[in-house]
C-alpha positions as YAML, in Angstrom:
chain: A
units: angstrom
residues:
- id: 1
  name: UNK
  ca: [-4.70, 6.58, -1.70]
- id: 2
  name: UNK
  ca: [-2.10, 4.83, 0.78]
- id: 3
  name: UNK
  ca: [-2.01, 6.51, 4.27]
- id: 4
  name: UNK
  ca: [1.62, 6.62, 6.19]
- id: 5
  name: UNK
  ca: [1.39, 6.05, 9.76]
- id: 6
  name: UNK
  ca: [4.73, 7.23, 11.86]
- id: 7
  name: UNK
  ca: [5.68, 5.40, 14.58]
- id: 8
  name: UNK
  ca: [7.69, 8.43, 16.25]
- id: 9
  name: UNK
  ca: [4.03, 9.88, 17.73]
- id: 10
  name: UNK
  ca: [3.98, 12.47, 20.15]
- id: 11
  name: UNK
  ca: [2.78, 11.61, 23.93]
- id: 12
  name: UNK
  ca: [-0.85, 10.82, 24.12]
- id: 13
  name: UNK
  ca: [-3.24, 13.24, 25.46]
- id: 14
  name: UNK
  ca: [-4.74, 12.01, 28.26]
- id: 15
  name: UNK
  ca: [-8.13, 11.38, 26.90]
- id: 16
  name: UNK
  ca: [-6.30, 9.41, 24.07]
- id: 17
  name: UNK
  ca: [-5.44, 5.93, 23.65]
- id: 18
  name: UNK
  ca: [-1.37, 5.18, 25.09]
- id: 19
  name: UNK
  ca: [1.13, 3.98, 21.42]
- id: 20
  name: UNK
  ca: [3.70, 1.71, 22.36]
- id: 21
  name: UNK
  ca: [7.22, 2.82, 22.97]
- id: 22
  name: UNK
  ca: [8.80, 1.89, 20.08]
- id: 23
  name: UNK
  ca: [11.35, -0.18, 21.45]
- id: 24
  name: UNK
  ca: [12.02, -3.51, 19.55]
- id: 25
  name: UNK
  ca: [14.56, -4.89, 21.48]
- id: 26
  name: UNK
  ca: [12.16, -7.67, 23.37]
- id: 27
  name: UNK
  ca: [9.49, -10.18, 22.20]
- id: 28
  name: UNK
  ca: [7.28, -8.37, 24.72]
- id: 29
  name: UNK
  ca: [8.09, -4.53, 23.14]
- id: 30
  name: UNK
  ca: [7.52, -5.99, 19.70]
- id: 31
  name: UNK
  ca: [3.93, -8.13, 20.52]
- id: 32
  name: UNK
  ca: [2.88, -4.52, 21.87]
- id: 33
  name: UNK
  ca: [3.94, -2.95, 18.60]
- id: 34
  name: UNK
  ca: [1.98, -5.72, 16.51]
- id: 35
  name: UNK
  ca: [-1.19, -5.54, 18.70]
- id: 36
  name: UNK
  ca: [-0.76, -1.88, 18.18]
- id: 37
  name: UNK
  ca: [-0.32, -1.96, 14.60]
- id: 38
  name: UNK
  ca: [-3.30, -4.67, 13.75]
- id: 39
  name: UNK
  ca: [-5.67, -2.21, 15.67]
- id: 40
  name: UNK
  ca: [-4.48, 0.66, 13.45]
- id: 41
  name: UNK
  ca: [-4.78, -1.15, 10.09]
- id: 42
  name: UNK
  ca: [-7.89, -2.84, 10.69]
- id: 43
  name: UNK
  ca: [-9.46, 0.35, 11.71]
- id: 44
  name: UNK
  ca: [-8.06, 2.33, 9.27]
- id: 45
  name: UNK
  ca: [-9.33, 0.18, 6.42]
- id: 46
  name: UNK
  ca: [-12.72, -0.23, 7.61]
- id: 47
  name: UNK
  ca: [-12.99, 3.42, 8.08]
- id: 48
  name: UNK
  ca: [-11.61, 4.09, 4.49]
- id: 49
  name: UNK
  ca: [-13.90, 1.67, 3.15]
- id: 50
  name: UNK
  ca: [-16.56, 2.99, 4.11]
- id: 51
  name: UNK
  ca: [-15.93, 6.68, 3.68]
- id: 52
  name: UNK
  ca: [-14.80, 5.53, 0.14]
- id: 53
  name: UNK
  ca: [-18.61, 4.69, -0.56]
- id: 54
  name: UNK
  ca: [-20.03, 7.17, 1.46]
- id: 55
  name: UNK
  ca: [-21.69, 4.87, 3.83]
- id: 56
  name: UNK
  ca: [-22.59, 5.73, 7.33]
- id: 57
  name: UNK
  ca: [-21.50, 3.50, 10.40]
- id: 58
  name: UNK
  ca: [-25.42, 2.18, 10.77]
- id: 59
  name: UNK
  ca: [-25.31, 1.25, 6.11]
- id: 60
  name: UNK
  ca: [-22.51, -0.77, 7.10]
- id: 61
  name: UNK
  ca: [-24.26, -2.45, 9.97]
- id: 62
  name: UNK
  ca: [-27.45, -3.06, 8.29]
- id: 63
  name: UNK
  ca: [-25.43, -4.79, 4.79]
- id: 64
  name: UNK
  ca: [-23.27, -7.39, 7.07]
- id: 65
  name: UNK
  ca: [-25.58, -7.93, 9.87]
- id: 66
  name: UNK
  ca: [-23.59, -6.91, 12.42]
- id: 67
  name: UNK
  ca: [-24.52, -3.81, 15.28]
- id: 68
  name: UNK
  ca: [-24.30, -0.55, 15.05]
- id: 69
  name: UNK
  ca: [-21.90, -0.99, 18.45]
- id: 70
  name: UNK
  ca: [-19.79, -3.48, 16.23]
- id: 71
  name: UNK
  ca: [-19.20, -1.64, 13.45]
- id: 72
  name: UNK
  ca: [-17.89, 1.54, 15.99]
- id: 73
  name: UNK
  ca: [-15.83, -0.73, 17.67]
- id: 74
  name: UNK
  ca: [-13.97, -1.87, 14.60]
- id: 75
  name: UNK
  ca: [-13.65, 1.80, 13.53]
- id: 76
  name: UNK
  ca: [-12.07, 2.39, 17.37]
- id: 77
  name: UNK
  ca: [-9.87, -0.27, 18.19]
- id: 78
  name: UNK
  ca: [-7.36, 1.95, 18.92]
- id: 79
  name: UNK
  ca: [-9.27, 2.87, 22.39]
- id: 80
  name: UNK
  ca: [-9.36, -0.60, 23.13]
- id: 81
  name: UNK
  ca: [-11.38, -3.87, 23.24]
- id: 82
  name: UNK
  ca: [-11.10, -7.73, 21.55]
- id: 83
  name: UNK
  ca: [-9.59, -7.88, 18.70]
- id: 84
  name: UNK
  ca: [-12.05, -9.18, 15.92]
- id: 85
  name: UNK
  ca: [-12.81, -12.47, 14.96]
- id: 86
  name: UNK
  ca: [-11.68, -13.89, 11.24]
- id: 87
  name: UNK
  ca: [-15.19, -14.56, 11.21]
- id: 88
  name: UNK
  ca: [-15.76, -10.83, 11.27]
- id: 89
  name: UNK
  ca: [-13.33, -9.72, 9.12]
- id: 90
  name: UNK
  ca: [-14.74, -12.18, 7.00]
- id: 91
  name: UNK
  ca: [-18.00, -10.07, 7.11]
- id: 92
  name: UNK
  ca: [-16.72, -7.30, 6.87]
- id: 93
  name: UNK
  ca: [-15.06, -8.45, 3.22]
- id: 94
  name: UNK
  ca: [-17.70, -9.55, 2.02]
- id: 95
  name: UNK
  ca: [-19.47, -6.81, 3.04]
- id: 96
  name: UNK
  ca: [-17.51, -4.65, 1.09]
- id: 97
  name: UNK
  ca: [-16.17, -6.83, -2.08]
- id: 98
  name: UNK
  ca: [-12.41, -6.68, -1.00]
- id: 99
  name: UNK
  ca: [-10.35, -9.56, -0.38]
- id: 100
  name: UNK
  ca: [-9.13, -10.55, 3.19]
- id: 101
  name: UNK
  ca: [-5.84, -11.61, 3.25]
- id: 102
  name: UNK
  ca: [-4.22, -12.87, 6.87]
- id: 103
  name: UNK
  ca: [-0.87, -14.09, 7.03]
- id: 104
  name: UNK
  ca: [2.54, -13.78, 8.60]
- id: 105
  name: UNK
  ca: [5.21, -11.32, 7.99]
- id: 106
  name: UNK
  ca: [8.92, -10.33, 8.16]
- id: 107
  name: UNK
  ca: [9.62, -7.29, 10.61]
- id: 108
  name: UNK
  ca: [10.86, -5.45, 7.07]
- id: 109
  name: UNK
  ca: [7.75, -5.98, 5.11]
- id: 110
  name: UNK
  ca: [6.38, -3.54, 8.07]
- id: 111
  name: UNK
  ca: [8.93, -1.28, 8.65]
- id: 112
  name: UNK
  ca: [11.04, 1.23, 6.91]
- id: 113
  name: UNK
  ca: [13.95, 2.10, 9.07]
- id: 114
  name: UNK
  ca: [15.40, 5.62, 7.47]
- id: 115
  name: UNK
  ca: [17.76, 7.96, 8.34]
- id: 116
  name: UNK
  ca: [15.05, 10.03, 10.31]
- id: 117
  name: UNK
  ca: [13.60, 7.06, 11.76]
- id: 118
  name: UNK
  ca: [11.42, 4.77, 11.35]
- id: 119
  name: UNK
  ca: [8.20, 4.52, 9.67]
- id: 120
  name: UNK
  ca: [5.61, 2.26, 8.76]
- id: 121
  name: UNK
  ca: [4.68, 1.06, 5.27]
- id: 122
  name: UNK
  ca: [1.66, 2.54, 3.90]
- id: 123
  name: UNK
  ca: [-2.05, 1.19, 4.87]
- id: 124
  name: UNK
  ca: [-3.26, 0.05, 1.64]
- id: 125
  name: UNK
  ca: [-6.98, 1.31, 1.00]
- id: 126
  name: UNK
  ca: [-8.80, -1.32, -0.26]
- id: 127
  name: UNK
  ca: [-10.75, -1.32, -3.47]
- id: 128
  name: UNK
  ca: [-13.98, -3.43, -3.83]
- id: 129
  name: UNK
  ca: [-13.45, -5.97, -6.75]
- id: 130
  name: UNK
  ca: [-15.81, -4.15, -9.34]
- id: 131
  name: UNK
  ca: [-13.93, -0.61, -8.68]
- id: 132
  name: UNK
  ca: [-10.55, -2.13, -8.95]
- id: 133
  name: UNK
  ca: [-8.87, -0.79, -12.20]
- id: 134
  name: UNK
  ca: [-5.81, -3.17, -12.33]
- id: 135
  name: UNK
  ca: [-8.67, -6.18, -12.74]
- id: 136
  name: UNK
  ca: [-10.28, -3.70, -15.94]
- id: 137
  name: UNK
  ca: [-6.63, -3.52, -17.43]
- id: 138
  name: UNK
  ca: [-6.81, -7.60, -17.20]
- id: 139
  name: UNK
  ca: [-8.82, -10.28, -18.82]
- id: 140
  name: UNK
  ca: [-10.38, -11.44, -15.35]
- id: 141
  name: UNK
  ca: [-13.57, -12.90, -15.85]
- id: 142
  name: UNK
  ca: [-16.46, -11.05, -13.42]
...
């Protein structure tokens, strides 16, 4: 399952984290948008992941070594915080079986600009390798 994100949000409530305006028309608009988008996907997927094998926040914790106050944090970037480390994302891969990929990308790979707008490209979920049935349809040795 692939979930959309739209870009066109309604205003934040005030106990809610701010979006960026989606204005791409400056290097500053568009590293907002990024930093935006990073915190989404990275929380999204780590979220998925671990609803996806029924884990709670503290299973997670306890399998990569990292806190309990970690692991929420990654789940919440949208409210703010560092960024994590490669070295955590790291973890967190391992921690889970998927493979972390980091690497740069054209503004289209991101965006689909429609008639109604724009969107984003869907957040892949990831699959750990074991569960991943396009490796079962190949001859990929385990």
């Amino acid at each position: 399952m692939m979930t959309r994100a739209r870009i066109r949000l309604p205003a934040p409530k005030a106990n809610e984290p701010a979006y960026p305006h989606l204005s791409f028309g400056s290097r500053t608009d568009r590293a907002k948008f990024i930093d935006w988008y990073l915190r989404y996907c990275i929380s999204t997927q780590i979220r998925q992941m671990r609803m996806q094998k029924g884990w709670a926040q503290q299973q997670v914790a306890k399998k990569s070594g990292l806190s309990i106050g970690t692991v929420g944090r990654l789940e919440n970037l949208l409210n703010g915080g560092r960024l994590p480390t490669v070295r955590t994302l790291q973890v967190i891969a391992r921690t889970f079986d998927v493979a972390l990929v980091i690497r740069f990308a054209a503004w289209s790979e991101i965006l689909i600009i429609t008639a109604s707008g724009v969107s984003l490209l869907p957040v892949p979920e990831p699959v750990a390798f074991n569960d991943d049935v396009a490796l079962r349809l190949q001859a990929v040795p385990a």
